[in-house]
C-alpha positions as CSV (number, residue, x, y, z in Angstrom):
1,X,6.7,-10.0,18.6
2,X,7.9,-7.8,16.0
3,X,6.1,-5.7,13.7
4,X,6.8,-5.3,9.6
5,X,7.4,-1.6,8.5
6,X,7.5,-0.3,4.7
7,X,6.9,2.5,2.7
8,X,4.2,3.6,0.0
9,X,4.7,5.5,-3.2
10,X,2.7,6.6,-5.8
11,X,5.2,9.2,-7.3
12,X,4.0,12.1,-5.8
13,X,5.1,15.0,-8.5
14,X,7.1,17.6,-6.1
15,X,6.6,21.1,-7.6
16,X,9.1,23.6,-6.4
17,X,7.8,26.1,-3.4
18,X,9.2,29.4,-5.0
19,X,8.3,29.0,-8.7
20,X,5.3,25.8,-8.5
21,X,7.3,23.9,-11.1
22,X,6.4,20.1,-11.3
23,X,9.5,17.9,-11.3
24,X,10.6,16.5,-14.4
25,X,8.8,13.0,-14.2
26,X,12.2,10.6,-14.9
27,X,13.4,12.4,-12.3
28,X,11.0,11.5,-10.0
29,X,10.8,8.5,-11.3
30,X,15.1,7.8,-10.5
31,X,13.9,9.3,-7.0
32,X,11.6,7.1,-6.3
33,X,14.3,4.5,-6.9
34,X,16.5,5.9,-5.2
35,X,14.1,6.2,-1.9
36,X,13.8,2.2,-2.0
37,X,17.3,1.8,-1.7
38,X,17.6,3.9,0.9
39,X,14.6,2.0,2.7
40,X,16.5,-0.8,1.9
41,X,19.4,0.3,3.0
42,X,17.6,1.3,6.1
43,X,16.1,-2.4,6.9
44,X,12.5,-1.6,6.4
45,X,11.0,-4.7,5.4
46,X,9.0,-3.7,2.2
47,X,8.2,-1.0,-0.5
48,X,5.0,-0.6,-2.1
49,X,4.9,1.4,-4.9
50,X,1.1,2.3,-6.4
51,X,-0.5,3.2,-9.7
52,X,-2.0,6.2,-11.3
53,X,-2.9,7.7,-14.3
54,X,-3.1,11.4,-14.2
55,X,-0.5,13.9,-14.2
56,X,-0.1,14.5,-10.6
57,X,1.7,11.6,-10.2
58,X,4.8,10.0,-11.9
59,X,4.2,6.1,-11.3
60,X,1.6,4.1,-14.0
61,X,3.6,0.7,-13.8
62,X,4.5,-0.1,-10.7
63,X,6.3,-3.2,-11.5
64,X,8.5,-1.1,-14.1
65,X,9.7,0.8,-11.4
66,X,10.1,-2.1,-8.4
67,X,12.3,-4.0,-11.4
68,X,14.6,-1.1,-11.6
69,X,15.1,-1.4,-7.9
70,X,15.2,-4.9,-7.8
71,X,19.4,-5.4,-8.7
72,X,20.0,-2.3,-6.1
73,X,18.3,-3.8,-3.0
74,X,19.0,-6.5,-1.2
75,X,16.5,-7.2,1.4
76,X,13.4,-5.3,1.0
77,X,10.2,-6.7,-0.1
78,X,8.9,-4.8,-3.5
79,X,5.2,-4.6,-3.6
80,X,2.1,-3.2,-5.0
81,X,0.1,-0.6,-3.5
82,X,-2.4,-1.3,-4.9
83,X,-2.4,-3.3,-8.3
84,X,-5.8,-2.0,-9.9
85,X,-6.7,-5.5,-10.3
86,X,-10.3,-5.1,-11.5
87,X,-8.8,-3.0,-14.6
88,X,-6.0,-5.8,-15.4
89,X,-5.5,-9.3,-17.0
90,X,-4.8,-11.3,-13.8
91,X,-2.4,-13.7,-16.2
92,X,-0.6,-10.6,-17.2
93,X,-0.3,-9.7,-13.5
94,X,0.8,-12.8,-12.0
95,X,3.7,-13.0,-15.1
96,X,4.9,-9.4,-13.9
97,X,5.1,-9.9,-10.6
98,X,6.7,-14.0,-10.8
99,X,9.3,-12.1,-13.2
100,X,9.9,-9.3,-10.5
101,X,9.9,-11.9,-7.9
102,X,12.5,-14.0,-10.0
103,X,14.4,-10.6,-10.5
104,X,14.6,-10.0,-6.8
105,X,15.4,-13.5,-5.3
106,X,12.2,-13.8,-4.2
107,X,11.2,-10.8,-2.8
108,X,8.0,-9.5,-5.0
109,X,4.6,-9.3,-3.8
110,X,0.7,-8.2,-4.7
111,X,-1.2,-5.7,-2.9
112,X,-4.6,-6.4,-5.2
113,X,-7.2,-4.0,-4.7
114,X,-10.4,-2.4,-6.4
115,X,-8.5,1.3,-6.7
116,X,-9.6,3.9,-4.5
117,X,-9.7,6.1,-8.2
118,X,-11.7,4.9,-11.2
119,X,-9.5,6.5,-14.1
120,X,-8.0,3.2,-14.9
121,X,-11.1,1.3,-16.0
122,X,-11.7,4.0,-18.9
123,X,-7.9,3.7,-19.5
124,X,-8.3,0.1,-19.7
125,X,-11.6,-0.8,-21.2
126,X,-13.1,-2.2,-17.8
127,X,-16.8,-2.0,-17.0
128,X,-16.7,0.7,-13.4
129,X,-20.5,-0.7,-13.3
130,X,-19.8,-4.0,-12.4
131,X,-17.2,-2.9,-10.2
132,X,-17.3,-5.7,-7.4
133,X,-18.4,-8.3,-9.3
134,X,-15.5,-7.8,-11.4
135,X,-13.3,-8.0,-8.9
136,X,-14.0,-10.7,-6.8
137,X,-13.7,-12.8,-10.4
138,X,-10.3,-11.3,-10.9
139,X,-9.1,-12.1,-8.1
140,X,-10.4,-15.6,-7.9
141,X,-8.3,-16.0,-11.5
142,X,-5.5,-14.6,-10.0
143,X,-5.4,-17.0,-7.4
144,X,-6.1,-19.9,-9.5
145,X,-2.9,-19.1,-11.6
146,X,-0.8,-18.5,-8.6
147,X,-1.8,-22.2,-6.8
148,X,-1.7,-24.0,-10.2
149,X,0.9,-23.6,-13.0
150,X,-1.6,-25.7,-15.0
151,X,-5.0,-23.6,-15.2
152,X,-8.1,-24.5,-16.2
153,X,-10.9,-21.7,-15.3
154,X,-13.8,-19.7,-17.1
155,X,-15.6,-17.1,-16.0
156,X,-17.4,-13.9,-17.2
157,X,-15.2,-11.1,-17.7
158,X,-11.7,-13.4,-19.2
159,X,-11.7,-15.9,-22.2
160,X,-11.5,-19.5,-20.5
161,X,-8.3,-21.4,-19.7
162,X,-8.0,-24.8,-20.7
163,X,-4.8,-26.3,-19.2
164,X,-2.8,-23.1,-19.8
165,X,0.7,-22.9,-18.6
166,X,1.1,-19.4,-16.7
167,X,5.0,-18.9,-16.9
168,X,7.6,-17.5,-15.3
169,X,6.2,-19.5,-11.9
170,X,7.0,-17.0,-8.6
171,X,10.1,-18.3,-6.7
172,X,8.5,-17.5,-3.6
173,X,9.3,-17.9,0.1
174,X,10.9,-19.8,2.7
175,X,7.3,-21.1,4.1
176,X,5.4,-21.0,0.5
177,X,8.2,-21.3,-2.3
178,X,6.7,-21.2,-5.8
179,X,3.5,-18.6,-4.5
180,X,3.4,-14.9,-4.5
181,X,2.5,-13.2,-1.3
182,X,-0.9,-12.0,-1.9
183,X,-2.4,-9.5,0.3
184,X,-5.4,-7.7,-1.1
185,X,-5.8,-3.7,0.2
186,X,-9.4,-2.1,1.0
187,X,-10.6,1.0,2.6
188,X,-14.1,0.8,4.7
189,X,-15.4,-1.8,2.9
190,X,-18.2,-4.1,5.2
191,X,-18.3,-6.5,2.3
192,X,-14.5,-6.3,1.1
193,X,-13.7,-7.6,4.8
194,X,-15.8,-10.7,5.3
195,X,-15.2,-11.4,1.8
196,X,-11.1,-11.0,2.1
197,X,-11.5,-12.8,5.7
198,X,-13.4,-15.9,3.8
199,X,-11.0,-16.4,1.8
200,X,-7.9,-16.4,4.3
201,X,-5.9,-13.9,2.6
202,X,-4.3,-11.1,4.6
203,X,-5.3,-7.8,4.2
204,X,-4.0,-4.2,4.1
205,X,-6.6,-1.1,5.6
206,X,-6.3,2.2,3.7
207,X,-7.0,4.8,6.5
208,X,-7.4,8.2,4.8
209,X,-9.3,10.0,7.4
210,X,-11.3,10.0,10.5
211,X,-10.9,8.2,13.8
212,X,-8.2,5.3,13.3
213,X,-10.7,3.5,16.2
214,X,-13.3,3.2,13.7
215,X,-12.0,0.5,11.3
216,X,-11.9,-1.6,14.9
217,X,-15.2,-3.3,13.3
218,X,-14.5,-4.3,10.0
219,X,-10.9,-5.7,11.1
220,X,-13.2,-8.0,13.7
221,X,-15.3,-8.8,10.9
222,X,-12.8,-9.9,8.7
223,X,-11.5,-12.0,11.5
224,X,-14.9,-13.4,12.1
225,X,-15.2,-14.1,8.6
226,X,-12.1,-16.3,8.1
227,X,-12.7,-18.1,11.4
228,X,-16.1,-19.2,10.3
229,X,-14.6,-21.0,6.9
230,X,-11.5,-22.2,9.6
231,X,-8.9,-20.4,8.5
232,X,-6.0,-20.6,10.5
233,X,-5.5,-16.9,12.7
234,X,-1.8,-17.0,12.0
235,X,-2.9,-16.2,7.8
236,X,-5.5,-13.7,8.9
237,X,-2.5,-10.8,8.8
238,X,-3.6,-7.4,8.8
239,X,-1.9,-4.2,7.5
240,X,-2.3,-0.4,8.0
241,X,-1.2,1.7,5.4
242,X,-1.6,5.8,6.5
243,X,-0.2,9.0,5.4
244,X,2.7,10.1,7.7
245,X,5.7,12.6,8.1
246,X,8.4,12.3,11.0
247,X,10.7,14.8,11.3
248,X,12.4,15.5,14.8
249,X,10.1,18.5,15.4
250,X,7.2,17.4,15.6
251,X,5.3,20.6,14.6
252,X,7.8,21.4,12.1
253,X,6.6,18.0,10.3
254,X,2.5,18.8,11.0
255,X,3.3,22.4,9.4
256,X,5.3,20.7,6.4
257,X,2.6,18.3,6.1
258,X,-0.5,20.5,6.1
259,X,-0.3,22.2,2.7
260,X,0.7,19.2,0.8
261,X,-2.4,17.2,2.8
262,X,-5.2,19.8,2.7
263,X,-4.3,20.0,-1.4
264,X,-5.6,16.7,-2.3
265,X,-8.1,16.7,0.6
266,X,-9.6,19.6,-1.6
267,X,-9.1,18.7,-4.7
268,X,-11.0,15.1,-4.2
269,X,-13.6,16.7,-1.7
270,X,-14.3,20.0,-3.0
271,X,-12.6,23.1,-1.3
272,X,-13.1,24.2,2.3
273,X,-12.6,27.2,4.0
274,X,-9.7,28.2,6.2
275,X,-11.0,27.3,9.7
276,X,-12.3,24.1,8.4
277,X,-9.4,23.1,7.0
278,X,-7.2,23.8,10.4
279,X,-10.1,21.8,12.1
280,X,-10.4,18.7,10.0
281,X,-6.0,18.8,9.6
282,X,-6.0,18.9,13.2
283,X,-8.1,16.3,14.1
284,X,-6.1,14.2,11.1
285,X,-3.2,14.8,13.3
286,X,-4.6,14.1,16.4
287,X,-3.4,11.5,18.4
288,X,-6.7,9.1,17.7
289,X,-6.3,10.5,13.7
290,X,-5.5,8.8,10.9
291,X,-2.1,10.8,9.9
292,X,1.2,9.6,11.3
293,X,2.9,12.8,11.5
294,X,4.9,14.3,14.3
295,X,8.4,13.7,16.1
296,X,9.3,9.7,16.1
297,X,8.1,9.6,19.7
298,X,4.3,11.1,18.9
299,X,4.4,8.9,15.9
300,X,5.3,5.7,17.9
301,X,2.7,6.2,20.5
302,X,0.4,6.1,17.8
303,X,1.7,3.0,16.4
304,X,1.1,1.3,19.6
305,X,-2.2,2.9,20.0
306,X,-3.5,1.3,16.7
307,X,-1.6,-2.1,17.4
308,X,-4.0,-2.4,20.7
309,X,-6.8,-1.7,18.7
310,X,-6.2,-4.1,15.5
311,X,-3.5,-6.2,16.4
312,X,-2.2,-5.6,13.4
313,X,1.7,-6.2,12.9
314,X,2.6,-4.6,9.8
315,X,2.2,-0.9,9.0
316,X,2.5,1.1,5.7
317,X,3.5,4.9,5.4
318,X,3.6,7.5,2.5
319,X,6.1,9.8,3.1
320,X,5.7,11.6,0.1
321,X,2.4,12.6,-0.1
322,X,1.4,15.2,-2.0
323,X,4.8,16.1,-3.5
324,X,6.5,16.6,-0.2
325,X,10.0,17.9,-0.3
326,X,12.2,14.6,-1.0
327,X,14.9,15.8,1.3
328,X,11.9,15.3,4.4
329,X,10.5,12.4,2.9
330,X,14.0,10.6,3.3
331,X,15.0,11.6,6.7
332,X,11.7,10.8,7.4
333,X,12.9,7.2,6.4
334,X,15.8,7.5,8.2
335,X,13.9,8.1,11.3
336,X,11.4,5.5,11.0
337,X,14.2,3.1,10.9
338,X,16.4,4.7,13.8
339,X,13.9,5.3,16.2
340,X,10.6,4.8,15.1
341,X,11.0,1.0,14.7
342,X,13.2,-0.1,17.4
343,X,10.9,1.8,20.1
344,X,7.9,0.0,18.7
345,X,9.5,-3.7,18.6
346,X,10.8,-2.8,22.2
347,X,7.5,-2.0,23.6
348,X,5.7,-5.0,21.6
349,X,8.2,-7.3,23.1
């Protein structure tokens, strides 16, 4: 048994420590590049790169950015993370990602989710209120064009398709050639699980904060879910995506981390003061936390911790979070594939 390891990016804009400068964003943008080819490079087996649509980050279209990586890689799998799908035109979405997927030799994939931030259905004309209903029609469609290059299909929210031809078709895999790989992401969602479990797809857990133990529940519900409408266990894949930092001091990477972290834990939750920062970073960092950060050994032991507890065999990291230096983002990289990885497929095997 081995387990898949990638890397997430939503562009995190670095600002330099001594004068607060932001990065220029097509420099961050070539960065970000450049970081999947090293990941590449490294043998991770996929990059996800997500969307947003304020200034703190430097990544809006996701696939503009996997394309430019596409003809520099080799191996790696080049992913969404998420798409925003209830704020997009699944037709439009399944063409990007089958063109990618051409691009790449067949090496795209869709990490569809509802957006854990709301700025792109303003951007985008998309009603927030009828935020899961939406969804769940979107992503039907976007199935439907994925099984069929043929599609017929109506529903609420899209004009009907009446034997439309969805073009480029995906090249796909060795096991499902002509299909994208269609995973669909969620955070502590009850409903999100039995419904992704029902309909056999795989999904991908967004752990932000708290006790990694606690999403033990919805991950059997989702499981539950798809054996009750006999899906296969073998399709019923689960992901973890987290924030992480490995550096080969540990503290040095929890002290790196900290600033960056506790930034955009404030800005989305309101500011805290200092002791309750230190005391909700340090139970983050805790070994039952959700952040991966420490040396490669502290950060293996909690792989393996949350592998007993999900199962799961594939695991997500952003290494850049916040607008980390680049320089510890990559040899972050570096020692997720030197030692983090081959420790955790020794001990699985």
């Amino acid at each position: 048994m081995t387990m898949e390891f990638g890397i997430y990016s939503f562009g995190d804009m670095y600002r330099d420590p001594s004068t607060g400068a932001a990065m220029n964003v097509g420099k961050r943008l070539r960065q970000a590049v450049e970081q999947i080819v090293l990941a590449d490079q490294a043998g991770l087996t996929f990059f996800g790169v997500g969307e947003r649509h304020v200034p703190e980050f430097a990544i809006s279209s996701p696939t503009t950015v996997l394309a430019a990586a596409a003809s520099l890689t080799t191996q790696i799998r080049l992913t969404s993370a998420v798409t925003v799908l209830s704020a997009e035109d699944p037709v439009r979405v399944y063409q990007q990602f089958a063109t990618l997927d051409q691009l790449s030799g067949g090496r795209a994939e869709i990490i569809a989710g509802r957006g854990s931030f709301t700025e792109a259905f303003a951007l985008f004309g998309a009603p927030l209120a009828d935020y899961d209903e939406l969804f769940d029609e979107k992503l039907s469609m976007l199935l439907a064009v994925d099984a069929n290059e043929e599609v017929s299909w109506s529903g609420k929210y899209h004009a009907p398709l009446d034997h439309a031809r969805v073009l480029p078709r995906a090249q796909g895999t060795a096991d499902r050639p002509g299909h994208l790989p269609i995973w669909v992401g969620t955070g502590g969602n009850q409903r999100s699980s039995i419904r992704i479990g029902a309909l056999g797809l795989p999904i991908v857990y967004g752990i932000i904060g708290g006790d990694t133990a606690s999403f033990a529940p919805l991950v059997q519900l989702y499981r539950q879910a798809g054996a009750s409408r006999g899906h296969d266990a073998a399709s019923l894949k689960v992901g973890i995506s987290a924030t992480g930092l490995i550096l080969d001091d540990g503290q040095q990477a929890k002290r790196e981390l900290y600033p960056h972290f506790m930034s955009v834990i404030n800005q989305r939750f309101g500011e805290r003061s200092d002791a309750d920062q230190h005391a909700f970073y340090d139970q983050a960092a805790a070994p039952a936390g959700a952040l991966f950060v420490g040396s490669p050994n502290e950060v293996v032991d909690k792989i393996l911790r949350v592998h007993d507890t999900f199962g799961n065999l594939r695991i997500g990291m952003q290494l850049d979070f916040g607008g980390i230096d680049p320089a510890l983002t990559n040899r972050s990289i570096e020692l997720l594939a030197t030692e983090v990885i081959p420790k955790v497929n020794a001990a699985l095997a």
